[in-house]
Residue, then its C-alpha position, 0 to 999 in steps of 0.5 A: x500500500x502507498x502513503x497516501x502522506x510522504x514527508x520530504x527532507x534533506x539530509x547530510x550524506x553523515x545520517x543517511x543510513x541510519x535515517x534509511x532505517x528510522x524512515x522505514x520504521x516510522x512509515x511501517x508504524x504511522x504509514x506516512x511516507x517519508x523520502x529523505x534526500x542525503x547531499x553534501x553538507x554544504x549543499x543542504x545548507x544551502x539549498x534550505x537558505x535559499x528556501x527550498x521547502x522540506x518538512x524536516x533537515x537532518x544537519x550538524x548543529x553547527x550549519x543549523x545555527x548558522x541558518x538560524x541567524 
């Protein structure tokens, strides 16, 4: 059965694997979908100051506070 819900974000290539796993469990739990994006670090910065819409980001806290300012 396909989510009928997906959530999109963007990750550091760092979490991928991990967030591969944890996304497989949340849909089998919830049934919402979730597709996870693993780029460079750098890009992901980027890509969300230049407003791309995510419903989440995975990134160090470092490049987060940078964002934040």
């Amino acid at each position: 059965m396909t989510p009928s819900i997906t959530l999109r974000g963007i990750s550091s290539m760092a979490t991928r694997l991990v967030l591969q796993e944890l996304t497989e469990a949340y849909t089998l739990q919830t049934g919402i979908g979730v597709q996870i994006e693993s780029i460079g670090g750098v890009d992901v910065a980027k890509r969300v100051a230049n407003a791309e819409p995510f419903d989440v980001v995975f990134l160090g806290s470092g490049a987060m506070d940078k964002l934040l300012q």
